[in-house]
MIZA-735546 format. One record per atom (N, C-alpha, C): y, z, x. Coordinates in steps of 0.001 Angstrom, whole numbers, padded with zeros to 6 digits, always signed. Atoms other than C-alpha are relative to their C-alpha. Layout:
% MIZA-735546
YZX
...
% end
This chain:
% MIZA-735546
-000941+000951-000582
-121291+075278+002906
+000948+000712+000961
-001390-000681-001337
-119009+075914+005875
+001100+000521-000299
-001788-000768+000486
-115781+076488+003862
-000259+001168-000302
+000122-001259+000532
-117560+079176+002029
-000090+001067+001155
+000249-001050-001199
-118276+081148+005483
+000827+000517+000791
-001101-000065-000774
-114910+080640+007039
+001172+000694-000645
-001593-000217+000376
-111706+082589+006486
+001240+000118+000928
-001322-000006-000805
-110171+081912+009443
-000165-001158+000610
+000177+000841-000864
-109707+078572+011509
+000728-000214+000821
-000703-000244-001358
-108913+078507+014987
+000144-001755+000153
+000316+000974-000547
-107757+074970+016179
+000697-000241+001448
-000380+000215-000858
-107046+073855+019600
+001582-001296-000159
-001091+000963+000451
-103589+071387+019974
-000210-001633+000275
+000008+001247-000657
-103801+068542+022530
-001327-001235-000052
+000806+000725+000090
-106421+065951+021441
-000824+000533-000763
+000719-000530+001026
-107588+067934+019010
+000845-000356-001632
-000960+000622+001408
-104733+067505+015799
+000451-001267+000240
-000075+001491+000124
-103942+063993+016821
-001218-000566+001346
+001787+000420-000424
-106883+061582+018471
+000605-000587+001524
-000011+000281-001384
-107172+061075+022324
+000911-001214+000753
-000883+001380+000002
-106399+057791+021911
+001381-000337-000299
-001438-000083+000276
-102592+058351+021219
+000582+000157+001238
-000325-000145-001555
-102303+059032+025240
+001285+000876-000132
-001946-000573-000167
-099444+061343+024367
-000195+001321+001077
-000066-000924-001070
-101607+064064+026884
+000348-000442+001296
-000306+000906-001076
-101029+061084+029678
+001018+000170+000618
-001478-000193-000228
-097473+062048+029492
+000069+001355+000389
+000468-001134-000549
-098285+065548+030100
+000036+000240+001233
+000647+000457-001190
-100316+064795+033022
+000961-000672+001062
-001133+000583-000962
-097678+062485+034652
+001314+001015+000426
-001075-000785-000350
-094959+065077+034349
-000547+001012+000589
+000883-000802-000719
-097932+067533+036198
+000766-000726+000838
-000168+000415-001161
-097789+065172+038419
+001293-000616+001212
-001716-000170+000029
-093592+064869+038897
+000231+001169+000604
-000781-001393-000293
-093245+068382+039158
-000647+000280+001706
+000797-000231-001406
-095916+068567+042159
+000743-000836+000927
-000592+001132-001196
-094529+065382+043808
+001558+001084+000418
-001691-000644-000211
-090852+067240+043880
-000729+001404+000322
+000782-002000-000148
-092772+070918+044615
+000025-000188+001383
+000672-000380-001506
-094376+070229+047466
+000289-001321+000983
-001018+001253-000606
-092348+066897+048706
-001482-001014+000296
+001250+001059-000133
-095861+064440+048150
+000484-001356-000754
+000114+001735+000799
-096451+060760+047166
-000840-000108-000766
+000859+000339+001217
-097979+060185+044199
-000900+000087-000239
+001005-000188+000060
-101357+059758+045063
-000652+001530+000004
+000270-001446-000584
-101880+063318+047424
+000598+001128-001555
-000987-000691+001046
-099455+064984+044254
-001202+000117-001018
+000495+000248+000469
-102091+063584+041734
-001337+000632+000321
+000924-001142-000847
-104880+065141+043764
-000079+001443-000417
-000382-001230-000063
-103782+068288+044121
+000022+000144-001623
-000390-000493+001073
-103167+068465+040395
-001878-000152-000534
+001435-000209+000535
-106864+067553+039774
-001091+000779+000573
+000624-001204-000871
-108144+069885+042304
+000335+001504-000713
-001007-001197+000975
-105920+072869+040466
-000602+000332-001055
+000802+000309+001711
-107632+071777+037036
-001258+000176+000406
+001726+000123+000274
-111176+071585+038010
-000029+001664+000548
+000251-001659-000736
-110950+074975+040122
+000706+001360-000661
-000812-001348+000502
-108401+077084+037852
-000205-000629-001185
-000016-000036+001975
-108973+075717+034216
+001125-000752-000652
-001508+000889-000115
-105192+074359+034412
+000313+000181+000940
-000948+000095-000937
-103030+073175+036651
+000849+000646+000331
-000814-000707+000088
-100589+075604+036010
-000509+001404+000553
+000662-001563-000567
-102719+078636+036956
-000471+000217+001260
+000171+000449-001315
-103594+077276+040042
+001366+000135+000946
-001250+000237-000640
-099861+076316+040909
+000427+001606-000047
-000200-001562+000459
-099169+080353+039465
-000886+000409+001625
+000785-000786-000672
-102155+081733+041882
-000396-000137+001272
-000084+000011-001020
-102340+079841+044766
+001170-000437+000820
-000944+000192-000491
-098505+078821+045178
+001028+000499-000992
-000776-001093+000296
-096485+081643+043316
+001047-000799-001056
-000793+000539+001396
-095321+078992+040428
+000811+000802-000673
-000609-000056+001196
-092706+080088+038188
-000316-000777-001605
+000715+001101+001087
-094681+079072+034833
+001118-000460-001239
-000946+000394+001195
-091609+078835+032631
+000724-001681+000680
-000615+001345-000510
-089767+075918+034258
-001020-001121-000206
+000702+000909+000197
-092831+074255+034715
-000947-000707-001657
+000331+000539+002017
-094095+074480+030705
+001201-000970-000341
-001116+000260+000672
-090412+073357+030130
-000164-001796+000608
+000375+001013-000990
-090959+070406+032738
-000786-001070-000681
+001090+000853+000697
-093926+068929+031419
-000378-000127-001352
+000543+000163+001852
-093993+069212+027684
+001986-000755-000235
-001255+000880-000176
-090541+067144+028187
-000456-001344-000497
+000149+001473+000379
-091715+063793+026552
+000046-000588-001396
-000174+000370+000870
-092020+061807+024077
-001069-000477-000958
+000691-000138+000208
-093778+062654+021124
+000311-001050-001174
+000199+001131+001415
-092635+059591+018557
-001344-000719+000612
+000740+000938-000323
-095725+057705+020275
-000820+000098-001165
+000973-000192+000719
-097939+059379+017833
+000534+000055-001484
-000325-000033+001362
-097881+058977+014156
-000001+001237-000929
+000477-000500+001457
-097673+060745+011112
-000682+000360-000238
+001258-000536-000055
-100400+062736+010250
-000689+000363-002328
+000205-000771+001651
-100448+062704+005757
-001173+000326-000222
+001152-000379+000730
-104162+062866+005540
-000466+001355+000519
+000511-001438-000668
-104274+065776+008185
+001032+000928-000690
-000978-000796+000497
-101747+067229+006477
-000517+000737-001944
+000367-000498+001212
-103268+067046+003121
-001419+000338-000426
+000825-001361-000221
-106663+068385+004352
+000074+001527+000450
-000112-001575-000199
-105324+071491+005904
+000552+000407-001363
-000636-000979+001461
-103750+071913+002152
-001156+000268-001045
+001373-000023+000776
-107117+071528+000901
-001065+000953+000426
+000829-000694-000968
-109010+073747+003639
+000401+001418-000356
-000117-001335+000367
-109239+077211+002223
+000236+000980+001721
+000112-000695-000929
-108433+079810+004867
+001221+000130+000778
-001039-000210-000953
-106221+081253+007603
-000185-001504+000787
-000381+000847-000962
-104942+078376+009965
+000648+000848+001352
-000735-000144-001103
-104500+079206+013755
-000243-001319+000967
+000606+000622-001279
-103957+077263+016849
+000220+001184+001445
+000473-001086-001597
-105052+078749+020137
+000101-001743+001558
-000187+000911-000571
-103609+076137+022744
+000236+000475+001321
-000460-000014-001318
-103212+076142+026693
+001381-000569+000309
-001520-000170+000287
-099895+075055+025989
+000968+000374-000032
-000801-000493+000425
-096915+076047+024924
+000641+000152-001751
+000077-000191+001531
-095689+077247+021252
+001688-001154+000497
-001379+000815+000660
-092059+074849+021857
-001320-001287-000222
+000836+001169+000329
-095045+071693+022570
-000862+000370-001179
+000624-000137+001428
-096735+072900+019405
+001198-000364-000983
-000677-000033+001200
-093869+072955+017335
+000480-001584+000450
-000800+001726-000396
-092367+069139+018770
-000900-000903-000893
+000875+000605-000637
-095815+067840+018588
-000834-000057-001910
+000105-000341+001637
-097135+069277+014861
+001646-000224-000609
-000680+000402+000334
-094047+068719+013568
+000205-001277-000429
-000028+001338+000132
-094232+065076+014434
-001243-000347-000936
+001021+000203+000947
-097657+065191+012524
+000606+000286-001449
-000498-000357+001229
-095718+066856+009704
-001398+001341-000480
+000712-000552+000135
-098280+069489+009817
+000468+001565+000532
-000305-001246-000378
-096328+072769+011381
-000200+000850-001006
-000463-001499+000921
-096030+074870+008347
-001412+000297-000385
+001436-000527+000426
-099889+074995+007930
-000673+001579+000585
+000261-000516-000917
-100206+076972+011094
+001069+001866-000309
-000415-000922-000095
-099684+080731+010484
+000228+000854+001083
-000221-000927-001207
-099785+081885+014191
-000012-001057+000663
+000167+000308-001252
-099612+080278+017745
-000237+000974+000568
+000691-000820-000961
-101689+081882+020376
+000153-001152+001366
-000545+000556-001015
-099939+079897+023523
-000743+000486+001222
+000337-000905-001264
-100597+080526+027289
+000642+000891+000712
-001422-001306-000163
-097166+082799+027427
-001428+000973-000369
+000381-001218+000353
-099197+084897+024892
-001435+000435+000267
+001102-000312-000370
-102690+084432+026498
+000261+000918+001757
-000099-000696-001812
-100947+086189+030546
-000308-001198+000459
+000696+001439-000789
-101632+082296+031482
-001088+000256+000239
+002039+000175-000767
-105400+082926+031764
-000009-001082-001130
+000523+001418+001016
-106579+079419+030215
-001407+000093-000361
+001233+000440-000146
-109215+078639+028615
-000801-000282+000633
+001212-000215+000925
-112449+078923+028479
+000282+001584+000726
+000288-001413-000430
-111482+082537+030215
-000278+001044-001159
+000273-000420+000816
-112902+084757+027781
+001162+001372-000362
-000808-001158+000026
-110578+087770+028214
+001278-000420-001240
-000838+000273+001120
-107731+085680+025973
-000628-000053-001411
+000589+000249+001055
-110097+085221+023170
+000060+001565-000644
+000282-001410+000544
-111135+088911+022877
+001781+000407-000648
-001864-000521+000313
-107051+089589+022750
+000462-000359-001463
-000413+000872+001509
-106523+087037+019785
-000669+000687-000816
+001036-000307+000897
-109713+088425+017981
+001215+001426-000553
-000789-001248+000469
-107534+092147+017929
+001423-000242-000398
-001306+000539+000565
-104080+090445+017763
+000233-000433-001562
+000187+000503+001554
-104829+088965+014574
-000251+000676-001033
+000859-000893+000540
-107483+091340+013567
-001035-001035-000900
+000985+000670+000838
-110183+088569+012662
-001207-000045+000561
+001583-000038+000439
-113764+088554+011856
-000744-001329+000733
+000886+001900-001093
-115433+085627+014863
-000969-000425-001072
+001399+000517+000854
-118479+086003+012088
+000463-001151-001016
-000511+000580+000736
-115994+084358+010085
+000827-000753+000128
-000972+000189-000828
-114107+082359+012046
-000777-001470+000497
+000203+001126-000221
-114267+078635+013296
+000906-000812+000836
-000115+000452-000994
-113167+077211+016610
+000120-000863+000355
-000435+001389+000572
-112167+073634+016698
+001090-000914+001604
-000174+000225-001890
-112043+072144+020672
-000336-001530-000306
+000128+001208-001216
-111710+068650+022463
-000996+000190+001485
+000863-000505-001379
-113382+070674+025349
-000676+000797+000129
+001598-000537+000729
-116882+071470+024847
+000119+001590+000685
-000122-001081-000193
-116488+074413+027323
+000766+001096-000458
-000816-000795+001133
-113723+076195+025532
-000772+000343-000726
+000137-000416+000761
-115981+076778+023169
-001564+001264+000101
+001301-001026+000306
-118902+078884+024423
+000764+002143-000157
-000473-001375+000322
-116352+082305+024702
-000061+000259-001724
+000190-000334+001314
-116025+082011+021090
-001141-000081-000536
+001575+000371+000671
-119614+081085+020482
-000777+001304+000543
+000678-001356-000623
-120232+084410+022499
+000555+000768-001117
-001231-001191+001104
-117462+086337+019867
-001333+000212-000973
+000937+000095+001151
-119683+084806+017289
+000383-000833-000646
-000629+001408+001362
-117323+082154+015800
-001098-001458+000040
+000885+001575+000178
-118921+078789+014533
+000928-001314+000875
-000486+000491-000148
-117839+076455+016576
+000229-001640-000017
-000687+001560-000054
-116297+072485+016817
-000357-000422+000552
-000968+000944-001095
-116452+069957+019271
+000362-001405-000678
-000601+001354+000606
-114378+066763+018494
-000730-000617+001426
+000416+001207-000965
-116136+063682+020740
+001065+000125+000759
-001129+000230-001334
-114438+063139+024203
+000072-001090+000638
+000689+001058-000810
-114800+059893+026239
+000318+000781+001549
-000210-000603-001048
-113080+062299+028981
-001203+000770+001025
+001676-000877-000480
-116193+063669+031707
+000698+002168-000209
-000224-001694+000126
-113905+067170+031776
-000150+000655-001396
+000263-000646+001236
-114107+067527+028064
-001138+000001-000369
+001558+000033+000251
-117719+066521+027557
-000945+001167+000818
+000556-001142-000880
-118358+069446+030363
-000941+000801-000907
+000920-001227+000602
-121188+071759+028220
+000051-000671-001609
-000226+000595+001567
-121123+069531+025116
-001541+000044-000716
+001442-000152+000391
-125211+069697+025130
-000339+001354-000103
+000826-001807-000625
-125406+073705+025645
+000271+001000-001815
+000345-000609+001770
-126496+075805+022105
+001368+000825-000313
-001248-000083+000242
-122774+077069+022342
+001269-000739-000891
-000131+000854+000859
-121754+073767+020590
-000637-000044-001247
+001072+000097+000822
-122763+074283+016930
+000461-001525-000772
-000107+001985+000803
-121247+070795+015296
+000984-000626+000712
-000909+000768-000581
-119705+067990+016610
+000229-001136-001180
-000706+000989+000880
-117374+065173+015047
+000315-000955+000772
-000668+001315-000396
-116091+061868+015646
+001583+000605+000610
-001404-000493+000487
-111959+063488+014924
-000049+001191-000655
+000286-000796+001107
-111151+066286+013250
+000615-000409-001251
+000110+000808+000982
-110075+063956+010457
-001064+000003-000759
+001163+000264+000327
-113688+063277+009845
-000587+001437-000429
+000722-001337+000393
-114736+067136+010041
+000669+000216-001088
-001124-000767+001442
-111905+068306+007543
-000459-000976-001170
+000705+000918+001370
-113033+065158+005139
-001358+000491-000041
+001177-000960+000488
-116534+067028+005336
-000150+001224-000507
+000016-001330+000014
-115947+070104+005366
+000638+000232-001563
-000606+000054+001472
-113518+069849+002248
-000173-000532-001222
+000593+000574+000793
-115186+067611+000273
-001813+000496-000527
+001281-000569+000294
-118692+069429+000570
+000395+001002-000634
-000772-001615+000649
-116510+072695-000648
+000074-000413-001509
+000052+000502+001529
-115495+070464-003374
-000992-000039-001110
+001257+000231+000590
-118742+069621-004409
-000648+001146-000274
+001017-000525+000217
-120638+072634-004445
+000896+001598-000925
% end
């Protein structure tokens, strides 16, 4: 069984611990698209653009704004993780599978560790999480760049053979599927998250990770 193999679990933040459908990354995205409109003095549409041009060609928006227009990335984390995270509920059953889920707990987010702590918090799920691995502490290289992964693997000091990876965005997950970790994907209706969702890098997929953690913990149970 999977629990038995794992002693460490990596999870991603944004549409991964609460479900897509909560639109609370929407708010994200809009304050992307705020900071650009006021950056570079655009209208909404051209602003909006540019921010999805940034993303498809740098991984985030932010690394783009960093590499091809000399961003200051602190203001702008501070900027856009500015919203409001009562939209999303409560999280008791995710809360009382990670108490059930044997093993280290990490998240590894393109983020920021203050939007982790706002964001889990509001789930009621922060104190599960023994590390954040942010994009402060990745040098802003985002995901799927493999170079942050290798870093975490020695930062930590954990075993990929043993180790489990837990993405919204199928590509994110082939660096770790190179490490050696087992990896996740949670369903996307998004086309950027479904990006490599068919490629042997994907070893299980889920509905939520609701649904995985009720498998995963309940097959542990059982056997």
């Amino acid at each position: 069984m999977l629990a038995k193999t794992i002693d460490c679990w990596i999870f991603d933040l944004d549409n991964t611990l609460y479900p897509a459908r909560s639109n609370l990354f929407v708010q994200v995205s809009a304050r992307m698209t705020e900071f650009i409109k006021d950056r570079f003095d655009l209208e909404h549409e051209p602003a909006r653009e540019l921010q999805r041009d940034l993303f498809r060609r740098h991984g985030t928006t932010l690394r783009g704004l960093m590499t091809e227009h000399g961003v200051d990335p602190a203001p702008f984390l501070d900027f856009v993780h500015d919203i409001d995270v009562s939209i999303i509920d409560p999280a008791p059953e995710l809360d009382d599978l990670l108490t059930r889920l044997p093993g280290r707990k990490v998240i590894y987010t393109n983020g920021s560790v203050g939007h982790f702590e706002r964001v889990a918090k509001r789930l009621g799920v922060d104190h599960h999480f023994d590390h954040v691995y942010d994009i402060v502490a990745s040098d802003y290289s985002p995901k799927p760049d493999p170079v942050p992964y290798d870093k975490l693997i020695r930062l930590l000091d954990i075993d990929p053979t043993r180790t489990a990876m837990v993405e919204d965005m199928a590509k994110n997950l082939k660096p770790a599927a190179d490490l050696g970790m087992t990896t996740v994907w949670l369903k996307s209706d998004f086309d950027w998250a479904t990006d490599g969702a068919d490629q042997p890098h994907v070893h299980h997929v889920a509905e939520d990770v609701i649904s995985f953690l009720r498998t995963v913990v309940d097959s542990d149970a059982q056997s």
